[in-house]
LUMKOLNU-515860 format. One record per atom (N, C-alpha, C, O): residue in three letters; x, y, z; residue number from 1. Coordinates in steps of 0.05 Angstrom, whole numbers, always signed. Layout:
REM residues N
residu	u	v	w	num
ALA	X	Y	Z	NUM
...
***
This chain:
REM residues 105
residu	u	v	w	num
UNK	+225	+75	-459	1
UNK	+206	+58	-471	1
UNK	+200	+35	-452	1
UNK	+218	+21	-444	1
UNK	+175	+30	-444	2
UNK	+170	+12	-431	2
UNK	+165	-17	-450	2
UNK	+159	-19	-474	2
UNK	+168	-36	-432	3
UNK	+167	-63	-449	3
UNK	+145	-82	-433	3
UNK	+141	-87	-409	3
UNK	+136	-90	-456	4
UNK	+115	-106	-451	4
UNK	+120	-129	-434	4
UNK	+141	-142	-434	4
UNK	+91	-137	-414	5
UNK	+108	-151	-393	5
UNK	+104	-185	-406	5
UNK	+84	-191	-418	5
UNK	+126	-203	-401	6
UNK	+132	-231	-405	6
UNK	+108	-244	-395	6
UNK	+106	-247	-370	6
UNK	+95	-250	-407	7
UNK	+75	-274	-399	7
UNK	+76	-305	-403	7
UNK	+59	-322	-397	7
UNK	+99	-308	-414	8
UNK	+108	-343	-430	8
UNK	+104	-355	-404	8
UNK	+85	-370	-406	8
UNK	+117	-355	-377	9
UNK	+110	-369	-356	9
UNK	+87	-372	-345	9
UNK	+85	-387	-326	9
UNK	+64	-359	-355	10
UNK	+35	-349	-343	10
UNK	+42	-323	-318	10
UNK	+60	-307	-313	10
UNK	+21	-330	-310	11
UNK	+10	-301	-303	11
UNK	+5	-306	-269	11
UNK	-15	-319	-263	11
UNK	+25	-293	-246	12
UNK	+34	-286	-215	12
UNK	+1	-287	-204	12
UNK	-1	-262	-201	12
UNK	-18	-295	-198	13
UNK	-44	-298	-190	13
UNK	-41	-276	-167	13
UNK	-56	-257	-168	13
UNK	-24	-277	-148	14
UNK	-22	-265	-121	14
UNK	-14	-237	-137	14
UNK	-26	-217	-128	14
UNK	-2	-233	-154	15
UNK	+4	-209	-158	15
UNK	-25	-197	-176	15
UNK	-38	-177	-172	15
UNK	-27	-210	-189	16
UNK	-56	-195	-203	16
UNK	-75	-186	-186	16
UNK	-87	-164	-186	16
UNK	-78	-212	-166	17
UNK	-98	-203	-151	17
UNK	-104	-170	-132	17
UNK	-122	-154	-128	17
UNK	-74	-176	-124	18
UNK	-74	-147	-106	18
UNK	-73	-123	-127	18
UNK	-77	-101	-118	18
UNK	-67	-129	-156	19
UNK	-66	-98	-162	19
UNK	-89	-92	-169	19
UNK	-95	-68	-169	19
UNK	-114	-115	-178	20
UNK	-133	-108	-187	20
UNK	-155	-93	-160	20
UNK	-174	-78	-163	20
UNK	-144	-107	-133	21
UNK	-154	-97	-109	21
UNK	-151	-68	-104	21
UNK	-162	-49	-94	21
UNK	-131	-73	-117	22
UNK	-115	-29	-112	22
UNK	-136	-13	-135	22
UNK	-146	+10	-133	22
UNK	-139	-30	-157	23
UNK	-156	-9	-170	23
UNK	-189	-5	-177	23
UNK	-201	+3	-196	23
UNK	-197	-20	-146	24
UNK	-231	-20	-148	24
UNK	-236	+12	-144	24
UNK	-231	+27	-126	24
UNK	-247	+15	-165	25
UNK	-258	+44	-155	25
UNK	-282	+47	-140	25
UNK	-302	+33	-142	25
UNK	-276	+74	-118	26
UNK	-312	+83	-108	26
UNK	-304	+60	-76	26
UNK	-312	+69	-55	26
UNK	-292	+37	-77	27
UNK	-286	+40	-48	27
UNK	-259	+19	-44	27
UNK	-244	+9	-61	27
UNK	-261	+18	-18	28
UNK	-230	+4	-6	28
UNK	-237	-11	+4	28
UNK	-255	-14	+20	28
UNK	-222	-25	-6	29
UNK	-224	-50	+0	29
UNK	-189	-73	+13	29
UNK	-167	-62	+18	29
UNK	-192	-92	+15	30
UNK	-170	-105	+28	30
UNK	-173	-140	+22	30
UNK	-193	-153	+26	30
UNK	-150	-148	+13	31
UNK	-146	-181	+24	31
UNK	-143	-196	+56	31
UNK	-127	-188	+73	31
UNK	-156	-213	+59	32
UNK	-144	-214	+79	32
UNK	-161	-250	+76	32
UNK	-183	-254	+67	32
UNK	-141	-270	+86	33
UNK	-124	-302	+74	33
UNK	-143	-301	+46	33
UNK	-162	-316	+45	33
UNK	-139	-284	+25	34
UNK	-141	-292	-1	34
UNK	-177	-282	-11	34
UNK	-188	-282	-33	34
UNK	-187	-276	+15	35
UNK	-214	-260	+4	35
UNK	-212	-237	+11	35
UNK	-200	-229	+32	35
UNK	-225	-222	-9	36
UNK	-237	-189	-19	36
UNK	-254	-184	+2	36
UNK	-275	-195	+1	36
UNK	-250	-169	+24	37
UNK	-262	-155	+41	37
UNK	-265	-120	+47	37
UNK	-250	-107	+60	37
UNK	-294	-108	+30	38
UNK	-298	-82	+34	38
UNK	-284	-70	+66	38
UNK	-281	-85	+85	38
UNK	-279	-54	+65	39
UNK	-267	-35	+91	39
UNK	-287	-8	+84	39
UNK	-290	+5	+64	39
UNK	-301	-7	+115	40
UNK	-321	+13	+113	40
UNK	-305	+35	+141	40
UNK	-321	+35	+160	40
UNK	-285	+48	+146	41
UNK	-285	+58	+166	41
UNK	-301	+74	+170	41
UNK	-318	+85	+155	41
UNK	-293	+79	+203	42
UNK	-317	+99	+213	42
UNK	-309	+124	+217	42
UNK	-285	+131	+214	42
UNK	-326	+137	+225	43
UNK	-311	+169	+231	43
UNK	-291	+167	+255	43
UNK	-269	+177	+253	43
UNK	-300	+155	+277	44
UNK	-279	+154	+299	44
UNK	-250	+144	+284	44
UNK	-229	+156	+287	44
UNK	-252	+122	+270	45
UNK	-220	+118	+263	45
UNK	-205	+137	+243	45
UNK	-181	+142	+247	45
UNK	-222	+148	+218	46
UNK	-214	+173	+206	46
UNK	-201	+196	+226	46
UNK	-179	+207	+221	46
UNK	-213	+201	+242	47
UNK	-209	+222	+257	47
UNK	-186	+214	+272	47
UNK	-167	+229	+273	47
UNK	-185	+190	+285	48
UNK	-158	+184	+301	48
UNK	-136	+176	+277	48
UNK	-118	+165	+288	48
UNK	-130	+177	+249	49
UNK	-110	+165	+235	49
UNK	-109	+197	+228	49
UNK	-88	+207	+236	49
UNK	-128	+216	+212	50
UNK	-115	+247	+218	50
UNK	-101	+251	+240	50
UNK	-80	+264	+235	50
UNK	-104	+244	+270	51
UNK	-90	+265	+286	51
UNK	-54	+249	+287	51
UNK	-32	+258	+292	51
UNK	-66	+215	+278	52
UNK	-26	+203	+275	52
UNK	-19	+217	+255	52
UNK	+4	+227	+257	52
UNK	-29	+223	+236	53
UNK	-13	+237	+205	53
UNK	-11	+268	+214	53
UNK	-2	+286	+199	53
UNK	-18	+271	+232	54
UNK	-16	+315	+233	54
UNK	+13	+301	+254	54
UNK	+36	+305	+246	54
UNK	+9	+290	+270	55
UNK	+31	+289	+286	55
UNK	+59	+277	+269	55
UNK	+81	+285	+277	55
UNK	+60	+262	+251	56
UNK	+76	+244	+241	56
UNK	+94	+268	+216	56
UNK	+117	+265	+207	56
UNK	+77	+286	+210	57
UNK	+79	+302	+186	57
UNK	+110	+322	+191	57
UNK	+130	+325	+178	57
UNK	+106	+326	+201	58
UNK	+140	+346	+208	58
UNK	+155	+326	+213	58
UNK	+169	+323	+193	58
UNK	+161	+310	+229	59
UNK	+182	+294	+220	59
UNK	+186	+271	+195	59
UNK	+207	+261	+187	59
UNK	+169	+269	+190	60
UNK	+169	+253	+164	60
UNK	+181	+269	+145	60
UNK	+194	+260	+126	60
UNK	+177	+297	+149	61
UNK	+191	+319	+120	61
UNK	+225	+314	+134	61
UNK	+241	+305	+118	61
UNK	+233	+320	+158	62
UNK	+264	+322	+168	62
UNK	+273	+299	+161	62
UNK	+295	+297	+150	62
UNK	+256	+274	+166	63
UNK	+274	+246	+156	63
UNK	+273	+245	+126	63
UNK	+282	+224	+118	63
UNK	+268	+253	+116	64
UNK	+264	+260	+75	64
UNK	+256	+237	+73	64
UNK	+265	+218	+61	64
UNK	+227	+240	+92	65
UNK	+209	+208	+81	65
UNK	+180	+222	+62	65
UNK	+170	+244	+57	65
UNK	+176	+199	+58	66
UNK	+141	+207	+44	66
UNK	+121	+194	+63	66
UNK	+126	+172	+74	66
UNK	+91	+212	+70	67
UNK	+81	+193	+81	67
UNK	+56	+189	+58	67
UNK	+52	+203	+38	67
UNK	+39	+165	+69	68
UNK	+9	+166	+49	68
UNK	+7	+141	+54	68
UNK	+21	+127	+69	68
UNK	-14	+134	+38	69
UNK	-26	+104	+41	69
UNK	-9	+81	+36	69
UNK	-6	+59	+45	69
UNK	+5	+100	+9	70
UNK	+26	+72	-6	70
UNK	+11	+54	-21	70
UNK	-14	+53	-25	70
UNK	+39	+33	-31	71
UNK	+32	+13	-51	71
UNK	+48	-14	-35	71
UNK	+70	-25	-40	71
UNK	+29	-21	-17	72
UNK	+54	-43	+5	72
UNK	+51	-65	-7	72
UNK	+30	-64	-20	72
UNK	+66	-90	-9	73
UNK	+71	-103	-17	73
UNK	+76	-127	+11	73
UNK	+87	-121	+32	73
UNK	+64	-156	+0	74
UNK	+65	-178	+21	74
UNK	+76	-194	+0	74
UNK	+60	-203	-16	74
UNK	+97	-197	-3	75
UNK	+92	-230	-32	75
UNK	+95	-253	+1	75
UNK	+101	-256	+25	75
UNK	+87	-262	-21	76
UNK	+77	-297	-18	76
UNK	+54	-300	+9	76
UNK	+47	-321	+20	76
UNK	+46	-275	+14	77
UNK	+14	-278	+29	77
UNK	-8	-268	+20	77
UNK	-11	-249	+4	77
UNK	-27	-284	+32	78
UNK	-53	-285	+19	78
UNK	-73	-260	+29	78
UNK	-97	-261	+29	78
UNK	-57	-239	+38	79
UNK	-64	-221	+58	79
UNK	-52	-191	+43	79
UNK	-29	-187	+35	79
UNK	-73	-172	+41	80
UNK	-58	-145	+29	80
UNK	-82	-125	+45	80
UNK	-105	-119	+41	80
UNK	-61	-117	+66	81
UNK	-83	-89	+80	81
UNK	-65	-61	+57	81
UNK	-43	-62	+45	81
UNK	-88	-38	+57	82
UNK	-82	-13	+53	82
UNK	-86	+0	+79	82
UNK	-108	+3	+91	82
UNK	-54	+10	+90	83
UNK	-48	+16	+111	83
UNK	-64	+50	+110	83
UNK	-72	+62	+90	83
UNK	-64	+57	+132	84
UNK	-83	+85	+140	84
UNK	-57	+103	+126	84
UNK	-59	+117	+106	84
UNK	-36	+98	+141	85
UNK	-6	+119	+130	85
UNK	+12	+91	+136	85
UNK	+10	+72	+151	85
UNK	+29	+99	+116	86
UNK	+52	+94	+118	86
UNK	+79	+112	+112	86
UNK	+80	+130	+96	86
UNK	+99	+103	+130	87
UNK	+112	+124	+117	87
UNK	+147	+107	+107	87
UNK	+157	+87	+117	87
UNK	+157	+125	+86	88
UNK	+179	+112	+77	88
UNK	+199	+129	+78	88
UNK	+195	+150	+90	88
UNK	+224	+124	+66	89
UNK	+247	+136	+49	89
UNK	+240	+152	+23	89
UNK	+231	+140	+3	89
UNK	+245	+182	+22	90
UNK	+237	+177	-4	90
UNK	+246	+167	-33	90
UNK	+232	+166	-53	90
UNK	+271	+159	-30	91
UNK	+291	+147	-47	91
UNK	+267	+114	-55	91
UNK	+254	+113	-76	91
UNK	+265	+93	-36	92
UNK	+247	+79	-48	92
UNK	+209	+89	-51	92
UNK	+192	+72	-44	92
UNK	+202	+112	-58	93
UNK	+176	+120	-57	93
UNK	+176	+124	-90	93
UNK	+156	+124	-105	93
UNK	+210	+128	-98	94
UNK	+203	+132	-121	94
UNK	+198	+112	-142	94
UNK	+204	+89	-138	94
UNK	+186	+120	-165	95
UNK	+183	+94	-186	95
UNK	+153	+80	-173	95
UNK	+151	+59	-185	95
UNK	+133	+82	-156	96
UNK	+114	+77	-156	96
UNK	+109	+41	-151	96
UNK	+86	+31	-153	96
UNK	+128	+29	-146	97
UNK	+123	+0	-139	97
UNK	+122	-14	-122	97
UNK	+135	-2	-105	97
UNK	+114	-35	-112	98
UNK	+101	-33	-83	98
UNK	+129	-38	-68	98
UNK	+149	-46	-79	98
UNK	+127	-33	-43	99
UNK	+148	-40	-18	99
UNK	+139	-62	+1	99
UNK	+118	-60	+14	99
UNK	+157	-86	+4	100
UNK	+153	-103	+20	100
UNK	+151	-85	+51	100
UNK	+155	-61	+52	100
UNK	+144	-99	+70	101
UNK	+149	-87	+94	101
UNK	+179	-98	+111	101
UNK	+178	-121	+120	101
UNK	+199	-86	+113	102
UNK	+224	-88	+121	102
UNK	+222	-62	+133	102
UNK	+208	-42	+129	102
UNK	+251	-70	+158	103
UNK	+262	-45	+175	103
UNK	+278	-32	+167	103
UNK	+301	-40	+163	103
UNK	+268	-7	+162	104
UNK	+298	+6	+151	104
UNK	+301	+29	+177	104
UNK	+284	+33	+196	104
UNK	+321	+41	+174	105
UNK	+332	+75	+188	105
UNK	+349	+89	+178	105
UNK	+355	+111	+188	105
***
């Protein structure tokens, strides 16, 4: 059972903001210091972020990572890119919540 989320303190502005960023439909878009900026790539960069993800793809399965766009997470900046790939653990991929950017191995 999920529980309704606490609002008595009000309401994380930085956090609203980015999820409502995650769910513009029809295009992509990005924060970046606190304004909404469309992302129009081009074919040249499509084409060069396929050939990092064909290359990245076999080992990403041996390290039992996940790769994909993700759900990344900046707290306390005014800045939220949606990365081309990222890749993780799949232990934290699960549960769907965003990941700060830290080093792991």
């Amino acid at each position: 059972m999920t529980r309704a989320p606490d609002y008595s303190q009000g309401i994380n502005a930085e956090r609203a903001l980015k999820f409502a960023v995650q769910r513009i439909r029809g295009d992509r878009v990005q924060i970046i210091e606190g304004i909404i900026e469309p992302v129009s790539p081009t074919w040249d960069h499509e084409r060069a972020a396929k050939l990092v993800r064909r290359q990245l793809e076999k080992r990403v399965d041996e390290l039992g990572c996940v790769e994909g766009a993700g759900n990344p997470g900046l707290p306390g900046s005014s800045t939220l890119y949606i990365p081309d790939t990222a890749v993780v653990p799949e232990e934290l991929a699960k549960g769907g919540s965003a990941l700060p950017p830290t080093r792991h191995r």
